[in-house]
N, C-alpha and C positions, 0 to 999 in steps of 0.2 A: 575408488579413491575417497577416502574422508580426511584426510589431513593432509599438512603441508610435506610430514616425514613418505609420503607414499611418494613424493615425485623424485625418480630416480636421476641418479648422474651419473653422467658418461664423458670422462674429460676425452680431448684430444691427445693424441698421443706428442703433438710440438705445434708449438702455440707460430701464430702469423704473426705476433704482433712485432718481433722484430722486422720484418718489412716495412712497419708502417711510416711515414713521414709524418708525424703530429702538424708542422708548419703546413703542411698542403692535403688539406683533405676536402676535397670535393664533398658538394651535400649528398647525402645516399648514396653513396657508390662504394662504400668501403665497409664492410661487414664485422663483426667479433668473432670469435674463434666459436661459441656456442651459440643456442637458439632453446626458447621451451615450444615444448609441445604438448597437445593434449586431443583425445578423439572423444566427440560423443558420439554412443552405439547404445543401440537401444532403449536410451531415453536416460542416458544417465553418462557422467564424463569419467572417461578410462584413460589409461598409455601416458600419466602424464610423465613427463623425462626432459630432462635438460641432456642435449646432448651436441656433439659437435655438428658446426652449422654444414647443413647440407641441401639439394637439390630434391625437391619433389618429384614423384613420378604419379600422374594421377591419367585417369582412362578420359579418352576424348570427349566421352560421356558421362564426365563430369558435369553434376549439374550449374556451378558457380560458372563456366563454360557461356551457357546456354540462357541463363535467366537472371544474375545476375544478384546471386544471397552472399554478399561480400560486404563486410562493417571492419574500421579499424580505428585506432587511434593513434594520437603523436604525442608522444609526453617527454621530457630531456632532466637529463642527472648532471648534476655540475661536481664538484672537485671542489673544498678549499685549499685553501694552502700552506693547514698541517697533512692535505693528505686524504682527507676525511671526504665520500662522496653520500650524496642525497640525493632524494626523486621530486620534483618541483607537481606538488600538489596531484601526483596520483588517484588515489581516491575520488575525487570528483573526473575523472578520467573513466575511471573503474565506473563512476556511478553511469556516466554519459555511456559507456559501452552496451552497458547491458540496456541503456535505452533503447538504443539506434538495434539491438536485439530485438526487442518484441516491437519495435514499427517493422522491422523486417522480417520476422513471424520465423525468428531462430530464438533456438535454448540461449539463457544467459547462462555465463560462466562464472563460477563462485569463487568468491571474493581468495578463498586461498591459493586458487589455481593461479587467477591475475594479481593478484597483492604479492601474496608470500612469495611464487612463481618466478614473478618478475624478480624481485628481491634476490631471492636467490641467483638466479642467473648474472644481474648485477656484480654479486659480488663474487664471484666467478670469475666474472672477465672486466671489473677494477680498473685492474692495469690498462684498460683501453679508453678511458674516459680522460679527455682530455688538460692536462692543466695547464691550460692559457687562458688567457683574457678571451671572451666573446668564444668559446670555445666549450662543446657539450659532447654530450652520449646522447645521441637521441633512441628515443625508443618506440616501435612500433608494435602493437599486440595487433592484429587483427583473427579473420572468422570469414570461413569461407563455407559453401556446402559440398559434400561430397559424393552425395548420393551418381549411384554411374546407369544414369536413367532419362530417356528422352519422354519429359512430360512436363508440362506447366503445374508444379504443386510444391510446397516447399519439400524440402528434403528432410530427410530421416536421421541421416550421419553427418558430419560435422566437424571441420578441423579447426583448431584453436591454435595458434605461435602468435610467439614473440621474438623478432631480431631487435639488434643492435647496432646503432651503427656510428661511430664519432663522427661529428663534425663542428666546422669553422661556422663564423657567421653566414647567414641564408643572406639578406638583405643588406648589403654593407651601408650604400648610395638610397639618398634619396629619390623615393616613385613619380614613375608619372602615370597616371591612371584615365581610364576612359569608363565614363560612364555607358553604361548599355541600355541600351533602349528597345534593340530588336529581339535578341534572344531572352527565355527566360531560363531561371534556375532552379526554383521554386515555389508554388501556391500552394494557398490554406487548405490543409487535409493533405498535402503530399508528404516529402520525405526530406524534407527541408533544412529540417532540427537535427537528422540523423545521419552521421558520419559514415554512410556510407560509399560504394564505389563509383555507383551511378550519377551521384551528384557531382564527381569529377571528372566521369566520362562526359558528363552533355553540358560541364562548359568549356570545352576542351576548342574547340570551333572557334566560338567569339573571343575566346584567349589569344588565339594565333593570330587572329586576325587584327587584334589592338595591338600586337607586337609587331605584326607588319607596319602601320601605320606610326610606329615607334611609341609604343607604349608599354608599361610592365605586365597591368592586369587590367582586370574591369569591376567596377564597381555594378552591383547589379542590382537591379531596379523590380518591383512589383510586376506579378505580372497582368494586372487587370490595365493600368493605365500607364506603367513605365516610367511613371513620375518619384511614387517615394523610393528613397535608397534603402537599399538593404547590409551588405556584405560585399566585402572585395575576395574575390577566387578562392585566396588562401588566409583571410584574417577577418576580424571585425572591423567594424571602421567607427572614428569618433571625430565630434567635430569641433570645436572650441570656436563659439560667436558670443564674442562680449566678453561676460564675464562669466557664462555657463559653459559646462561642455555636453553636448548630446550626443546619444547612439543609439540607434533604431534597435523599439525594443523585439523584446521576444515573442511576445502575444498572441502569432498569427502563428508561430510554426514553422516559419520561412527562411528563420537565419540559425545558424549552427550556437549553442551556446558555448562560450568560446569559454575554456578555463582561464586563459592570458585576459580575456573582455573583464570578468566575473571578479580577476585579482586587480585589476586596473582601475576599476569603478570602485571599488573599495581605497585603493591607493589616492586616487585623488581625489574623496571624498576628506581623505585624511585630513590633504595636502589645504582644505577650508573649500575648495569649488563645489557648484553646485552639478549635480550629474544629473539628466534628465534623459532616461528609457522612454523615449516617444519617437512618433511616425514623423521625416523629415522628409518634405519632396528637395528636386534639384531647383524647382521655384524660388521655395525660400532661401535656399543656398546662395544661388543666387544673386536675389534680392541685395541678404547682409553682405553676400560679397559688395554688391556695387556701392553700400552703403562703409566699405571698409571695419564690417564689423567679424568677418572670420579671420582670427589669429592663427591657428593651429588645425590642421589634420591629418591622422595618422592610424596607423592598423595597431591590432594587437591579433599576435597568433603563438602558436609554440615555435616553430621556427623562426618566425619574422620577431618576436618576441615585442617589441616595440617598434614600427616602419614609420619613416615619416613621410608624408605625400606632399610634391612640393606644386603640383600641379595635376588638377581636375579635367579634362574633356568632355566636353558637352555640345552635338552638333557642331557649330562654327564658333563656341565659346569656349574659354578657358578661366578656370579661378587659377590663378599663381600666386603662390606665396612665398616668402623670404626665411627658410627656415634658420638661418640664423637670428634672426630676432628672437626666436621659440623660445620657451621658457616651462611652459608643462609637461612637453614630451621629454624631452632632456634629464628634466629632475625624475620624467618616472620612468624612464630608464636605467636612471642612476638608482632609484630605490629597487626597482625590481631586479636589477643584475644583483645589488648589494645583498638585499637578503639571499639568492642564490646561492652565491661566491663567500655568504659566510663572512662577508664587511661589515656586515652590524647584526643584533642579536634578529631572531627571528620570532618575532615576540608576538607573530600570525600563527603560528603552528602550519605554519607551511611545507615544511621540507622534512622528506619522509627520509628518515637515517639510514643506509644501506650498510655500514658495517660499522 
């Protein structure tokens, strides 16, 4: 494979999408009529093909099985409303992929297989991206290993897809969130920054368990003292005290660098606020809480796209806030659906044109 004309296509012979109900689409659970694909073999990427979406069959002795070389992403395509659909900032997607590759000691995959790939496939299957309010294509590329061998070493071969899959908004209601303290997600020199599968598998525990006690997710904390925050499950987190807004930065390696964090910081930098990338404990959180200085806090992720948290958990305490007073998250949910959805120019070069 050298170019984007090498990757072959395979329609379906009758598309699903008439089954589909746009108004009721459950997150992830509803697929598109196609999928890409691509194999590396022998140190080099073959097979690629867009073809209709199907069901793997791989040997038990899969290595992704056993050891766990699995990286993906979450990126969403919006629709305006002449029609026209886009991909919300790709490319630093594409760039974070091939990260989360060499911390996980796999081949990256070249920019046409993932760029053009997806692209294609896109607009392909078009018709399936939703045109409603709060309503997307979400898109998953991931990278699994293949090798059909029981031993601790990376693998040899290597599967590359991309599904797709519409959906409604993730996050409708405002979060309630617990802070973690016992479990950890992340320390410096792990795999913290990289999207991969194991960082989902082992918060999966303290996730259930803040939902038993009626909670969404967990904010998750350092792991040498438990004190500074880091990241909620599925987003980044920010915090608005005073008249600054902070989000723990990136420096240690430990939080995912969030495309939605990366356009947000920029957005409300715009917006005149001051945004400060530094280390926050639940101390000082705290602290401004008691002192009625934390106004606002909320997530940003590709699905949750903007969340707002209306309440903290912490041992026997609680921050609670009034999110109707809000005033920052609101307007940069309003700017960021806006540029999406093609309500005002995109004068970020954000939105990667699909047809």
């Amino acid at each position: 494979m050298t170019d984007a004309e090498t990757i072959q296509i395979i329609r379906v012979d009758k598309s699903a999408l008439g089954d589909l109900d746009f108004k009721n689409l459950p997150f992830g659970k509803v697929f598109t009529d196609h999928l890409l694909e691509a194999d590396y073999i022998d140190g080099q990427w073959t097979n690629g093909c867009i073809r209709p979406f199907h069901s793997l069959q791989l040997s038990p002795a899969t290595a992704v099985f056993h050891y766990g070389q699995a990286i993906f992403e979450g990126i969403k395509a919006y629709k305006t409303e002449d029609g026209k659909v886009s991909i919300f900032r790709p490319e630093e997607n594409f760039k974070r992929f091939n990260l989360s590759a060499v911390r996980m000691d796999m081949p990256e995959v070249p920019e046409y297989i993932f760029m053009e790939g997806m692209r294609q496939l896109i607009e392909l299957d078009a018709d399936w991206v939703p045109a409603l309010a709060d309503h997307s294509l979400y898109i998953r590329p991931f990278m699994i290993a293949t090798d059909e061998v029981i031993g601790v070493k990376p693998s040899e071969t290597y599967k590359f897809m991309i599904i797709l899959s519409p959906s409604g908004p993730y996050y409708i209601k405002p979060m309630r969130i617990y802070v973690e303290e016992k479990y950890t997600r992340a320390a410096p020199g792990g795999v913290g920054f990289a999207k991969n599968a194991g960082n989902y598998a082992g918060s999966m525990l303290a996730t259930s368990q803040a939902r038993k006690a009626g909670y969404d997710q967990v904010l998750w904390t350092d792991a040498f003292e438990h004190k500074y925050l880091q990241e909620v499950g599925v987003m980044n987190v920010f915090f608005m005290i005073g008249d600054k807004v902070i989000t723990p930065a990136l420096d240690e390696g430990t939080i995912l660098p969030g495309v939605t964090r990366n356009s947000a910081i920029e957005l409300i930098r715009d917006m005149g606020y001051v945004v400060e990338e530094r280390s926050i404990s639940i101390d000082e959180l705290i602290a401004a809480h008691q002192k009625g200085e934390v106004k606002e806090i909320f997530g940003t992720g590709t699905a949750a796209t903007i969340a707002y948290i209306y309440e903290l958990g912490y041992r026997d305490q609680a921050i609670e806030l009034n999110t109707e007073l809000w005033k920052l998250a609101p307007e940069l949910r309003k700017q960021m659906n806006d540029i999406k959805y093609g309500n005002i120019p995109d004068n970020k070069g954000w939105m990667y044109p699909v047809n």
